[in-house]
DSSP file (Angstrom, degrees, kcal/mol; ACC not computed):
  #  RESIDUE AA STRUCTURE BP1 BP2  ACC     N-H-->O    O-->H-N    N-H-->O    O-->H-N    TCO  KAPPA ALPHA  PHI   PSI    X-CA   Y-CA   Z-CA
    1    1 A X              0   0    0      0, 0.0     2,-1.1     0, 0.0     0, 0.0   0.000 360.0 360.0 360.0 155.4  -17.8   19.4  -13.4
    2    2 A X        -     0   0    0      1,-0.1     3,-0.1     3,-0.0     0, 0.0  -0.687 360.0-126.1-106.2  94.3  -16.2   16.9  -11.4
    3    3 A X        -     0   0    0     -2,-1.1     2,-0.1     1,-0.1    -1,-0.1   0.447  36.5-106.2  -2.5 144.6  -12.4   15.8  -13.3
    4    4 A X        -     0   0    0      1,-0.0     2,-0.6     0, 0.0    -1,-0.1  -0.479  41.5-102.6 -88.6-158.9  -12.4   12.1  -13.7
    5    5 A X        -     0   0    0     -2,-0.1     2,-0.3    -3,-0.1    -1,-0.0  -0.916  34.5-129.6-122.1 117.4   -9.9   10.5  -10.9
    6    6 A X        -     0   0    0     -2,-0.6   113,-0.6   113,-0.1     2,-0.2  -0.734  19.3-160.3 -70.0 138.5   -6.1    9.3  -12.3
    7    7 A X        -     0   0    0     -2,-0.3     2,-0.3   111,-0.2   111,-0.2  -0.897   6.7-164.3 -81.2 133.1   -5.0    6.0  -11.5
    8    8 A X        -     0   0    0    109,-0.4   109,-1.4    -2,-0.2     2,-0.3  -0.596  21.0-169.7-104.1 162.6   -1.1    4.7  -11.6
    9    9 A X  E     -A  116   0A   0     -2,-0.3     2,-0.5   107,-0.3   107,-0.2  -0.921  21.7-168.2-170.3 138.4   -0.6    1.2  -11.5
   10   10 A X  E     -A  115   0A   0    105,-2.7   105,-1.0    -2,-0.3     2,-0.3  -0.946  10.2-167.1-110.0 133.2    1.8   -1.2  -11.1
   11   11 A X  E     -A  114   0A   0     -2,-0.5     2,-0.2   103,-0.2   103,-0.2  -0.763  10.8-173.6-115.8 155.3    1.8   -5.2  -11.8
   12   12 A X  E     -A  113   0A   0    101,-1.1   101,-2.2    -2,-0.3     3,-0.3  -0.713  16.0-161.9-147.1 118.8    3.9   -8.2  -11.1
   13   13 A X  E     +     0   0A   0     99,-0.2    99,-0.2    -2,-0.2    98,-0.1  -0.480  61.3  11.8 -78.3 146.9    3.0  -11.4  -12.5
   14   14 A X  E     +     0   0A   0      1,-0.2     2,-0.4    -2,-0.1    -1,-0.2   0.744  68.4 163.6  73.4  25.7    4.0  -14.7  -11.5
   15   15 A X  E     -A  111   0A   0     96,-0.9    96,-3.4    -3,-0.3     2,-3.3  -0.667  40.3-128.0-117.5 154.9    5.6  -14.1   -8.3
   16   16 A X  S    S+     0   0    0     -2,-0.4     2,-0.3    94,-0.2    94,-0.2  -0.085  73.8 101.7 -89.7  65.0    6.0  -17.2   -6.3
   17   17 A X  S    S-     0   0    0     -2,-3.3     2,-0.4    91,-0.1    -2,-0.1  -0.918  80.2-108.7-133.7 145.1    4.5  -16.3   -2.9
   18   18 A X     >  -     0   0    0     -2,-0.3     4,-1.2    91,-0.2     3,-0.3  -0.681  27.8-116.7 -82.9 148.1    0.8  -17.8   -2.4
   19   19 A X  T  4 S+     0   0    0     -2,-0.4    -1,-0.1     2,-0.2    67,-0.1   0.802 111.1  66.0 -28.8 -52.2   -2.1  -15.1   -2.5
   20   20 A X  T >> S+     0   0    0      1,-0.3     3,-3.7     2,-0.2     4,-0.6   0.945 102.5  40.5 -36.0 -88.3   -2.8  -15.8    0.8
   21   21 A X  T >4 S+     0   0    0     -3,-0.3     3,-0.7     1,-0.2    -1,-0.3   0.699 110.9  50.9 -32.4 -53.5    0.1  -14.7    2.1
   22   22 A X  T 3X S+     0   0    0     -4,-1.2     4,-0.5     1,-0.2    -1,-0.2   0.222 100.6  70.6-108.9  15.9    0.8  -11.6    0.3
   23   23 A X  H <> S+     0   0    0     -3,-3.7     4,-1.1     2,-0.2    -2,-0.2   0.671  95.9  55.3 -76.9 -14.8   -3.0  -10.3    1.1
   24   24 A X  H << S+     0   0    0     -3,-0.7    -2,-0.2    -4,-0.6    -1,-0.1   0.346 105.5  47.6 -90.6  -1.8   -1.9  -10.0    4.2
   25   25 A X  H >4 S+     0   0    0     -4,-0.1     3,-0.6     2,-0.1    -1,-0.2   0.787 110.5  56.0 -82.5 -75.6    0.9   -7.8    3.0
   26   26 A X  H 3X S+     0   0    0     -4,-0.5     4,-1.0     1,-0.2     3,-0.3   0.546  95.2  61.3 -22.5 -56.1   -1.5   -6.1    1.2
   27   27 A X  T 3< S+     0   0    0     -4,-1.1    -1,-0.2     1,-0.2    -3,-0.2   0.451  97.4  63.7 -61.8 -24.1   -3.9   -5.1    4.0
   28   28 A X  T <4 S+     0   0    0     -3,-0.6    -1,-0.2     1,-0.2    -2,-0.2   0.616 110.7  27.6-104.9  -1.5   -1.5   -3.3    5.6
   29   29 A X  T >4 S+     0   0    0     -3,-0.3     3,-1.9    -4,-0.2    -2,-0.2   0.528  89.8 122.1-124.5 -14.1   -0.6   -0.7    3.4
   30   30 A X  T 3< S+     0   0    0     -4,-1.0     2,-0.5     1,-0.2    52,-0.1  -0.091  87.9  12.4 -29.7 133.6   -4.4   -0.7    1.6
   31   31 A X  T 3  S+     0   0    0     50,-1.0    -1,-0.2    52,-0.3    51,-0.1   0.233 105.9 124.5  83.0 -34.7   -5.9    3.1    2.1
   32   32 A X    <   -     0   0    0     -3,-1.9    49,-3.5    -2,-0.5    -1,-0.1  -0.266  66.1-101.1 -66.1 144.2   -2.4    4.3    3.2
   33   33 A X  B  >  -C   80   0B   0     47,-0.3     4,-1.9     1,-0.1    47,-0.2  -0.179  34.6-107.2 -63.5-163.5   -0.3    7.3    1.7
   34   34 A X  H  > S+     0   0    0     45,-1.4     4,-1.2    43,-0.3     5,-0.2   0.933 119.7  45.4 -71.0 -64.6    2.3    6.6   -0.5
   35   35 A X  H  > S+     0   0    0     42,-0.2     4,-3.5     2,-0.2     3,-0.4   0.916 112.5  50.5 -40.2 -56.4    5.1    7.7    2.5
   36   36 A X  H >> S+     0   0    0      1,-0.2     4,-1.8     2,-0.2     3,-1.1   0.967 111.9  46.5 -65.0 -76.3    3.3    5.7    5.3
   37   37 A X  H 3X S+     0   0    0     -4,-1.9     4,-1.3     1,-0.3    -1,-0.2   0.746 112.1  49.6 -53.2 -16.1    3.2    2.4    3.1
   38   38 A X  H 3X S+     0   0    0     -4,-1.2     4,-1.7    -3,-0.4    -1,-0.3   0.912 112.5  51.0 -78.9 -41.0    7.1    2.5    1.8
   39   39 A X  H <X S+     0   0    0     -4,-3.5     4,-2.0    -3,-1.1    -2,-0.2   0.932 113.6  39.6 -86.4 -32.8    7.8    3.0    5.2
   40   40 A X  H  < S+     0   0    0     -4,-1.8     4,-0.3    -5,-0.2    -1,-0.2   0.902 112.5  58.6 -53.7 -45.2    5.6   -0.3    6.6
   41   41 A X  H >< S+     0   0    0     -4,-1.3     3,-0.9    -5,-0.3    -2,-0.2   0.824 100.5  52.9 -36.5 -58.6    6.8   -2.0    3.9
   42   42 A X  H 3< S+     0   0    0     -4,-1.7    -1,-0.2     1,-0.2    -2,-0.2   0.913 116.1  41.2 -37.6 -55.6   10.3   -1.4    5.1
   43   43 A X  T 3< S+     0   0    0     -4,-2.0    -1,-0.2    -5,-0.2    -2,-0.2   0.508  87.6 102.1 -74.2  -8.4    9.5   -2.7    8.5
   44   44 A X    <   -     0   0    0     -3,-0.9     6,-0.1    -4,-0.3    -3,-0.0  -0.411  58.1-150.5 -99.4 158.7    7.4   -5.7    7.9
   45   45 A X        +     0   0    0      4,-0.1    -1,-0.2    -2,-0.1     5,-0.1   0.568  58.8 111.9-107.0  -8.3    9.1   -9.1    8.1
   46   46 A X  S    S-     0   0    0      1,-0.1     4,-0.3     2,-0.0   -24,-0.0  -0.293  73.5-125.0 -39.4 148.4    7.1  -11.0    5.7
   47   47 A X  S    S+     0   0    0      2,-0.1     4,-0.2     1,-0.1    -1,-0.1   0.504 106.9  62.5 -66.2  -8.4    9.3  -12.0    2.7
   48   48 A X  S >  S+     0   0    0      2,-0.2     3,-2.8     1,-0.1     4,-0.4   0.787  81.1  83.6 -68.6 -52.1    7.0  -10.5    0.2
   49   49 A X  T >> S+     0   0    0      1,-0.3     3,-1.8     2,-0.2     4,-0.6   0.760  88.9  57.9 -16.9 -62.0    7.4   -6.9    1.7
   50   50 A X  H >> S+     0   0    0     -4,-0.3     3,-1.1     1,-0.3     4,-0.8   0.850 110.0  35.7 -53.3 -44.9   10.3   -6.6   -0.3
   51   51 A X  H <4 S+     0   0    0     -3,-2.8    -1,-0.3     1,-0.3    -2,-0.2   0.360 113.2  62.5-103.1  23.5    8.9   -7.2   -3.3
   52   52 A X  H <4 S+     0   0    0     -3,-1.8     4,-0.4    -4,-0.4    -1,-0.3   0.381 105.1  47.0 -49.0 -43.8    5.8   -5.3   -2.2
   53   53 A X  H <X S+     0   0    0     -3,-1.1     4,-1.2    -4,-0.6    -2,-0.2   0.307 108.1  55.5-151.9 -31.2    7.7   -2.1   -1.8
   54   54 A X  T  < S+     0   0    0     -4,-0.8    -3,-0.1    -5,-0.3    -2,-0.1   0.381 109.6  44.9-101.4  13.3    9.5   -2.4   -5.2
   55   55 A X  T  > S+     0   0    0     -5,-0.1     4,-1.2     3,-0.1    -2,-0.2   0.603 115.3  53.6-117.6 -16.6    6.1   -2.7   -7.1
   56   56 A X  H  > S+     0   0    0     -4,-0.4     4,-2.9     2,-0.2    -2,-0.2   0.926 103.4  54.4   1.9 -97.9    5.3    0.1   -4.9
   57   57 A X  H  X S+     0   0    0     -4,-1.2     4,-1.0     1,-0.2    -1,-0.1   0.646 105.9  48.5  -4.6 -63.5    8.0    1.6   -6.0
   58   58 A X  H  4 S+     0   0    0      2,-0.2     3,-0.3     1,-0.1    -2,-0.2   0.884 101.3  62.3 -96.7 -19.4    7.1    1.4   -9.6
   59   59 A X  H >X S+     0   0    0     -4,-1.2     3,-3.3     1,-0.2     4,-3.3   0.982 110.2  45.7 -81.0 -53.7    3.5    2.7   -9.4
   60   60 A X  H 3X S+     0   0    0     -4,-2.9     4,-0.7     1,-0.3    -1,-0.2   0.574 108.2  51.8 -77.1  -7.9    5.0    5.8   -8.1
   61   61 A X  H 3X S+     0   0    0     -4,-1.0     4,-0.9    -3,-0.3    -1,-0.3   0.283 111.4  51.5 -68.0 -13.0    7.8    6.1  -10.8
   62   62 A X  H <> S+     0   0    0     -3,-3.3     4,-2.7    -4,-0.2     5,-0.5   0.733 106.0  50.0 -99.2 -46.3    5.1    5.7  -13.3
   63   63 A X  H  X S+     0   0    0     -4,-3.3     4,-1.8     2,-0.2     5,-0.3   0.934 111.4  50.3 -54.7 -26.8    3.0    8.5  -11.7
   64   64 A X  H >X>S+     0   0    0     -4,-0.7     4,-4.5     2,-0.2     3,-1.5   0.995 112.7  55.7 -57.7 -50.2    6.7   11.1  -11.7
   65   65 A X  H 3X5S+     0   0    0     -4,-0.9     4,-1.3     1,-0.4     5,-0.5   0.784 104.1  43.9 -46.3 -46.8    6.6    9.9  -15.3
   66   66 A X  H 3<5S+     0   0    0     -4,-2.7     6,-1.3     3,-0.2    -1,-0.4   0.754 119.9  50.5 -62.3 -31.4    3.0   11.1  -16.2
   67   67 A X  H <<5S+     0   0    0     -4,-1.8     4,-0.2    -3,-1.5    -2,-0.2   0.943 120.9  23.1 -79.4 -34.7    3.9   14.1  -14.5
   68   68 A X  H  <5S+     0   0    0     -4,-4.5    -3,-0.1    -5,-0.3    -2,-0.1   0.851 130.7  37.3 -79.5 -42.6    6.9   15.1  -15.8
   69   69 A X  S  <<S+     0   0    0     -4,-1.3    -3,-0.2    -5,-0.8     2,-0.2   0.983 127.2  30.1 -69.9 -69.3    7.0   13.5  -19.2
   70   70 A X  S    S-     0   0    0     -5,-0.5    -1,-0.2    -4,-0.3    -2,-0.1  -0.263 100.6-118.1 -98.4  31.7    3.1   13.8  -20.3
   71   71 A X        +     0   0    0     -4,-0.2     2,-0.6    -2,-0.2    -4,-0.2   0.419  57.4 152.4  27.2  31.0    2.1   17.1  -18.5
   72   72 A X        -     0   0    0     -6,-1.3    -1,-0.1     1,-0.1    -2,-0.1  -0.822  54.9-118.0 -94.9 112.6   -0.7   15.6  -16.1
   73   73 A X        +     0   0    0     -2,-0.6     2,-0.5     2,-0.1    -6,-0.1  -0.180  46.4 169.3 -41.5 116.9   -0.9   17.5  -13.3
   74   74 A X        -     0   0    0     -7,-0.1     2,-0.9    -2,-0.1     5,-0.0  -0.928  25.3-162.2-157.2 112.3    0.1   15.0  -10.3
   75   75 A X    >   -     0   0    0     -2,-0.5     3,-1.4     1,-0.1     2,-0.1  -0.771  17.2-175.2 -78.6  79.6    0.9   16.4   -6.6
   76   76 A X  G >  S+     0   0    0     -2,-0.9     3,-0.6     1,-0.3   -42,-0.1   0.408  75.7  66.8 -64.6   0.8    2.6   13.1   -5.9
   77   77 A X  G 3  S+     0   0    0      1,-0.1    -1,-0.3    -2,-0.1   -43,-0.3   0.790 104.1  57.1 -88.0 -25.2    3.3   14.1   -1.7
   78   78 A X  G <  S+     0   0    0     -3,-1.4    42,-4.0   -45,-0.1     2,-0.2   0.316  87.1 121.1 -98.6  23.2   -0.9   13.8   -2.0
   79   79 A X  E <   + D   0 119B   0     -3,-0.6   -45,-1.4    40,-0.2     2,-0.6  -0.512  36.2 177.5 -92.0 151.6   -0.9   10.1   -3.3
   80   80 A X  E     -CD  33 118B   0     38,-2.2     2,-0.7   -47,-0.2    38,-0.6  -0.933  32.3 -99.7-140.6 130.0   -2.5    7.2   -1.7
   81   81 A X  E     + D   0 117B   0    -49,-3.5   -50,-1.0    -2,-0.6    36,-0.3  -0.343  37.1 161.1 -30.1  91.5   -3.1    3.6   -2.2
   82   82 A X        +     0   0    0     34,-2.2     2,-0.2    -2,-0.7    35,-0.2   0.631  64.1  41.0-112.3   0.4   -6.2    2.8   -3.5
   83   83 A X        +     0   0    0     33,-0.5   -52,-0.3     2,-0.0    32,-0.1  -0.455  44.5 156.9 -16.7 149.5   -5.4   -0.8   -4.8
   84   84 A X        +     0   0    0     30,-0.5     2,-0.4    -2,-0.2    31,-0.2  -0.035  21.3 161.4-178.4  86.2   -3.7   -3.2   -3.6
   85   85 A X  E     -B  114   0A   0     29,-2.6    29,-2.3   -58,-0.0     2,-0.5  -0.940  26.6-164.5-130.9 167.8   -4.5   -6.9   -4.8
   86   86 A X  E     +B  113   0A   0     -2,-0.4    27,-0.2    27,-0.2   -64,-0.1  -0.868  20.3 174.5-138.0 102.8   -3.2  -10.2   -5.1
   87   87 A X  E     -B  112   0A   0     25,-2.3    25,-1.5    -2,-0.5     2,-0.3  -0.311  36.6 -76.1 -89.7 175.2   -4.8  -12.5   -7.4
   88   88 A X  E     -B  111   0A   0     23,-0.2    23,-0.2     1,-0.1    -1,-0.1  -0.785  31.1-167.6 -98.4 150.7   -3.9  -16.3   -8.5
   89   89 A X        -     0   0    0     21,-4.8     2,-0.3    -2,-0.3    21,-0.1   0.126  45.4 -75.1 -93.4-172.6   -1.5  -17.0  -10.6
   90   90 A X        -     0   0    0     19,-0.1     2,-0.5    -2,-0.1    -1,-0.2  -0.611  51.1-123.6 -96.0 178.0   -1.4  -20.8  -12.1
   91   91 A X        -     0   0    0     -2,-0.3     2,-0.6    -3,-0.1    18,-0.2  -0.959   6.8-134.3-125.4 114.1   -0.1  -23.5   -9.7
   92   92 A X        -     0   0    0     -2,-0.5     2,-0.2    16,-0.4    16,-0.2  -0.611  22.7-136.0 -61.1  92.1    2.8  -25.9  -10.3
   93   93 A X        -     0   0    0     -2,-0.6    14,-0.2    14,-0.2     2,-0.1  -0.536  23.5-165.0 -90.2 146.8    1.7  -29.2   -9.3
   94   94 A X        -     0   0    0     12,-3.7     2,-0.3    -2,-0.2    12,-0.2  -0.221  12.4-149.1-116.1-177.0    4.7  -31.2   -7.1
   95   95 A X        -     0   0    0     10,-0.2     2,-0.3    -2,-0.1    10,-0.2  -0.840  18.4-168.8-155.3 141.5    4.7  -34.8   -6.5
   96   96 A X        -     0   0    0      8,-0.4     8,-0.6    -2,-0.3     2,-0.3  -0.921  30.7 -97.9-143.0 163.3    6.6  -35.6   -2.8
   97   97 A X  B     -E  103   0C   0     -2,-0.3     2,-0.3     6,-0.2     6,-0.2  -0.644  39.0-164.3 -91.7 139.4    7.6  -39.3   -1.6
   98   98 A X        -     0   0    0      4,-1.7     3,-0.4    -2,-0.3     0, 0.0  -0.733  30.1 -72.4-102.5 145.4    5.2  -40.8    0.6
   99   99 A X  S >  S+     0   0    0     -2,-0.3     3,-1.1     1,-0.2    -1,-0.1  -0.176 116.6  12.4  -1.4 132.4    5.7  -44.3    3.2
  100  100 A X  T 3  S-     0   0    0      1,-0.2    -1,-0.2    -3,-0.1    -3,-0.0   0.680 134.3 -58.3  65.2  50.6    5.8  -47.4    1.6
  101  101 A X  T 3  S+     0   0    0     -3,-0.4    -1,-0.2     1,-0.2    -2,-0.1   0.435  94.6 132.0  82.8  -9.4    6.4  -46.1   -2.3
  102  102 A X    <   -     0   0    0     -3,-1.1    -4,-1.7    -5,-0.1     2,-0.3  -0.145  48.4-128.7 -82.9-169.0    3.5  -44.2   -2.6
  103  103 A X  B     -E   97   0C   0     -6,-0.2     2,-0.3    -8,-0.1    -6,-0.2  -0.855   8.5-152.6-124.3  90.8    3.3  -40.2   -4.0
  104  104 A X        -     0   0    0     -8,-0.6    -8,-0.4    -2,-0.3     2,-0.3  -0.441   0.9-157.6 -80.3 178.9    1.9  -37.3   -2.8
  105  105 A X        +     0   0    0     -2,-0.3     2,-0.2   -10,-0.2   -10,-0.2  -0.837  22.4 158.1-105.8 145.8    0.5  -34.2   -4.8
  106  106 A X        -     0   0    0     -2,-0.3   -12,-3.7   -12,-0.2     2,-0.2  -0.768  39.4-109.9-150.3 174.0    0.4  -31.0   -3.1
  107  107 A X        -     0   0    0    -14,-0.2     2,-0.5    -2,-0.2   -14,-0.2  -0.489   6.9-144.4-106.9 143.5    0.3  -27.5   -5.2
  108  108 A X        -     0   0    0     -2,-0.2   -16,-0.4   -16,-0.2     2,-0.1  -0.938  33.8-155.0-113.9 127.7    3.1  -24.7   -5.6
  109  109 A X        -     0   0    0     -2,-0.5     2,-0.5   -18,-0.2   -91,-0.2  -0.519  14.6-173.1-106.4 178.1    0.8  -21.5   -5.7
  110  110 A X        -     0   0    0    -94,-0.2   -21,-4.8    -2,-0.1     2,-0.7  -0.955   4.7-154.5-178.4 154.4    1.7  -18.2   -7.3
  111  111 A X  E     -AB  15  88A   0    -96,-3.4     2,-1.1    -2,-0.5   -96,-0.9  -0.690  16.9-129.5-128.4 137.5    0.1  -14.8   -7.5
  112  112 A X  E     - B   0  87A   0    -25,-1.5   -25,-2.3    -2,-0.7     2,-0.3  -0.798  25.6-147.1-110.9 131.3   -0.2  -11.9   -9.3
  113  113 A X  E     -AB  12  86A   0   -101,-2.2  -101,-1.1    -2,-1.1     2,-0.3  -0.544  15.6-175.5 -94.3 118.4    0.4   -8.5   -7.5
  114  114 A X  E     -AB  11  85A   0    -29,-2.3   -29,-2.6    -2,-0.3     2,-0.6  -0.642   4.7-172.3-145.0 107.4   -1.5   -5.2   -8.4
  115  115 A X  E     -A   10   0A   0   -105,-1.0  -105,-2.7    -2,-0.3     2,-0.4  -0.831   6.5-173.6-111.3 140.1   -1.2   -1.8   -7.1
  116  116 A X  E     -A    9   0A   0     -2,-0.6   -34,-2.2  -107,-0.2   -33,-0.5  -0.771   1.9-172.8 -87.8 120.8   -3.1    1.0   -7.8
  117  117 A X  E     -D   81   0B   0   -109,-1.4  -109,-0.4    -2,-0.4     2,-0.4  -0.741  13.1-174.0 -97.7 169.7   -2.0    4.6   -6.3
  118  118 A X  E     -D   80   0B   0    -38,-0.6   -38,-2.2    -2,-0.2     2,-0.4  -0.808  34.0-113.9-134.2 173.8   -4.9    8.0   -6.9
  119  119 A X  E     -D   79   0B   0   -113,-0.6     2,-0.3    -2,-0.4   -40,-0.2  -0.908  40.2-122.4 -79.0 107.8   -4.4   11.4   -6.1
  120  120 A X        -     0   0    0    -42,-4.0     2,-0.5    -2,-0.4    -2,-0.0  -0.659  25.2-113.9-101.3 155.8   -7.1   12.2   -3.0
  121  121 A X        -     0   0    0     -2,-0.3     2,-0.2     1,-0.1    -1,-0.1  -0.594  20.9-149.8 -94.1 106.0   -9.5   14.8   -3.7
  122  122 A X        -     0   0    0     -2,-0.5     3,-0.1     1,-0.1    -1,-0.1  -0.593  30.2-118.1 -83.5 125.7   -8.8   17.7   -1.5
  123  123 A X    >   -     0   0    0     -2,-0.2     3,-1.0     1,-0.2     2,-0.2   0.005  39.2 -80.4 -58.5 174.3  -12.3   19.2   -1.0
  124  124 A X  T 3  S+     0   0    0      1,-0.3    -1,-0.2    -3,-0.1    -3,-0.0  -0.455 112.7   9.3 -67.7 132.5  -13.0   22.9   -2.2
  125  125 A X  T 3  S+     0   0    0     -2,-0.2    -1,-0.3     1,-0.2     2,-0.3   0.757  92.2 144.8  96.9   9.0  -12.0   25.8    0.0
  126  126 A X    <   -     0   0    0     -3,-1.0    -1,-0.2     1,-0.1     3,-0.1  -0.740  52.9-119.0-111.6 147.0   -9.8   23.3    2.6
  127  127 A X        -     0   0    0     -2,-0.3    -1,-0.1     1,-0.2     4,-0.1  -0.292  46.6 -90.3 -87.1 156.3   -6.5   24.6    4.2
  128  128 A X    >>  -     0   0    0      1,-0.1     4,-1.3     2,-0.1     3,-0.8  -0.094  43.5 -92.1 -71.2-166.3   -3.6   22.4    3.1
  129  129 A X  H 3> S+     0   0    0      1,-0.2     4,-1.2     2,-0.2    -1,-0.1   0.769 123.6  51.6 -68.0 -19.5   -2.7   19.3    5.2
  130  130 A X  H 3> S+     0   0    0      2,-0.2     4,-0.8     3,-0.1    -1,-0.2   0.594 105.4  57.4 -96.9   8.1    0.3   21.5    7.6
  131  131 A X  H <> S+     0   0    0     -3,-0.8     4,-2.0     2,-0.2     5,-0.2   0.881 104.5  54.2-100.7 -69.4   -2.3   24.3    8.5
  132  132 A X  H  X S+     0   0    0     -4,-1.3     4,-1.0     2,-0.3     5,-0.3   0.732 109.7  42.4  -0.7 -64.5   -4.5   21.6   10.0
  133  133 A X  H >X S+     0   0    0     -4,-1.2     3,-3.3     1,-0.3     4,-1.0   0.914 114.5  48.1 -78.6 -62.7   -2.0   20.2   12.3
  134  134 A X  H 3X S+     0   0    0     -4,-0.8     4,-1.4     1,-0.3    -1,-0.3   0.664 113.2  52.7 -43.6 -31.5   -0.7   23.6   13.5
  135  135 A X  H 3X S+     0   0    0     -4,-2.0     4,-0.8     1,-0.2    -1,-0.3   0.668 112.2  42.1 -64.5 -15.6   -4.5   24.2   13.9
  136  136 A X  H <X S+     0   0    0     -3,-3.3     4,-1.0    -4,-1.0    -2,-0.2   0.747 113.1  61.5-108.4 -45.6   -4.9   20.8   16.1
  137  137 A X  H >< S+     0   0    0     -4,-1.0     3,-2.6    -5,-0.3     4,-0.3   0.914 106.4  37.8 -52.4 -69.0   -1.6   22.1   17.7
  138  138 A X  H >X S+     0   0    0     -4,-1.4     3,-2.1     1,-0.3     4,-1.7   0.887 115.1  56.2 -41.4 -65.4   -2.9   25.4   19.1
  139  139 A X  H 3< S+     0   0    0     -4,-0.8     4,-0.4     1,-0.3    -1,-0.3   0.652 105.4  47.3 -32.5 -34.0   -6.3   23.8   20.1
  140  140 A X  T << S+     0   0    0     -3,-2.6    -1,-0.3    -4,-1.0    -2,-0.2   0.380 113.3  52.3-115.3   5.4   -4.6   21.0   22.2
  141  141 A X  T <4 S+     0   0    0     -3,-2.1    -2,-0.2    -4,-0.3    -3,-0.2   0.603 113.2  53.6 -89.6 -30.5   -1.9   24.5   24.3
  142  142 A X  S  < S+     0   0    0     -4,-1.7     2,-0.3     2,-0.1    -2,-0.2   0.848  84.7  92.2 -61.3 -39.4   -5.4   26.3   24.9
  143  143 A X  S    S-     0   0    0     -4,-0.4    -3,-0.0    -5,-0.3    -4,-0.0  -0.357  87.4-110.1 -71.9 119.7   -7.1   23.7   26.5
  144  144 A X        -     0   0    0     -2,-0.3    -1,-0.1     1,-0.1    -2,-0.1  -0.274  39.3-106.7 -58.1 121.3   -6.9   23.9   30.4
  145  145 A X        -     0   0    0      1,-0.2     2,-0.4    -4,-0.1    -1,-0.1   0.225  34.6-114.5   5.2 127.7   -4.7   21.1   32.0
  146  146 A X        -     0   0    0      1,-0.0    -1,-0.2     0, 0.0     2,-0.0  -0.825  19.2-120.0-105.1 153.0   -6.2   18.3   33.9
  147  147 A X        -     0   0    0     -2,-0.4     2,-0.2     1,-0.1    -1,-0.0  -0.279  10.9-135.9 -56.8 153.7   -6.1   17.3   37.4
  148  148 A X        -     0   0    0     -2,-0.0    -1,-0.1     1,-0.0     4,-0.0  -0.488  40.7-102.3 -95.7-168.9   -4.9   14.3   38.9
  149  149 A X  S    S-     0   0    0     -2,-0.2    -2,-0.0     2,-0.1    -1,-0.0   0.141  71.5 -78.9 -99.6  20.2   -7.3   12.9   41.7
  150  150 A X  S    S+     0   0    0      1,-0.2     2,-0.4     2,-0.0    -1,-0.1   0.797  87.0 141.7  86.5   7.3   -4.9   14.3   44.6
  151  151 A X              0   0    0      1,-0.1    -1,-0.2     0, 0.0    -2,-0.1  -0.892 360.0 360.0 -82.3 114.1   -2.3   11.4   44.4
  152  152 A X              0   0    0     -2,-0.4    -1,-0.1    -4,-0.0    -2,-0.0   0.108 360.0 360.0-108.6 360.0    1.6   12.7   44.9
């Protein structure tokens, strides 16, 4: 029988970056492990990243917590995004001065941030993840050399 699938999750409410903006954020670390997206996150120049990477951050501090604290079995090197969204928040309507006394309105946007991490589900019988590459390794020192076309 098949275990149901844990989810960690993390939130941030309110944060004053438009949706827009911090899907794009989003997208890039969607699907990714845990490692690989702190480390994009680090590198990205957006201004969000940062606080991208600390809610991050907390989804995976809550999964040590379920492991350590509540006994739920959690490999955390074998954790992955599987979340990542950024909904709207409510919008702070502005007023700015216009030519000849008039007003306009424009919108201050805000979003709320949610990431999900899972554990992915290493099929039955499958060698772990470092016998693989050492397997890939071997494969690609067997394979006979290619020619070049006779150019020195």
């Amino acid at each position: 029988m098949a275990e149901a699938q844990q989810e960690f999750r993390a939130e941030s409410r309110y944060v004053r970056v438009s949706p827009q903006k911090a899907r794009l954020v989003l997208a890039l670390i969607q699907g990714r492990r845990v490692e690989d997206a702190l480390n994009t996150l680090l590198f990205t120049k957006k201004r969000i990243a940062a606080q991208v990477h600390k809610i991050l951050r907390s989804a995976l501090d809550n999964a040590n917590y379920l492991s350590t604290e509540k006994g739920i079995d959690v490999d955390v090197d074998n954790l992955y995004v599987q979340r990542a969204i950024a909904n709207d928040g409510p919008r702070m309507k502005r007023v700015r001065p216009a030519p000849q006394g008039r007003a306009f309105r424009y919108q201050r946007r805000m979003s709320h941030i949610e990431i999900a991490l899972a554990e992915k589900a290493r099929p039955e019988g499958a060698p772990p993840r470092a016998a693989k590459k050492t397997a890939a390794k071997k494969a690609r020192r067997i394979a006979p050399a290619r020619k070049t076309a006779g150019k020195k």
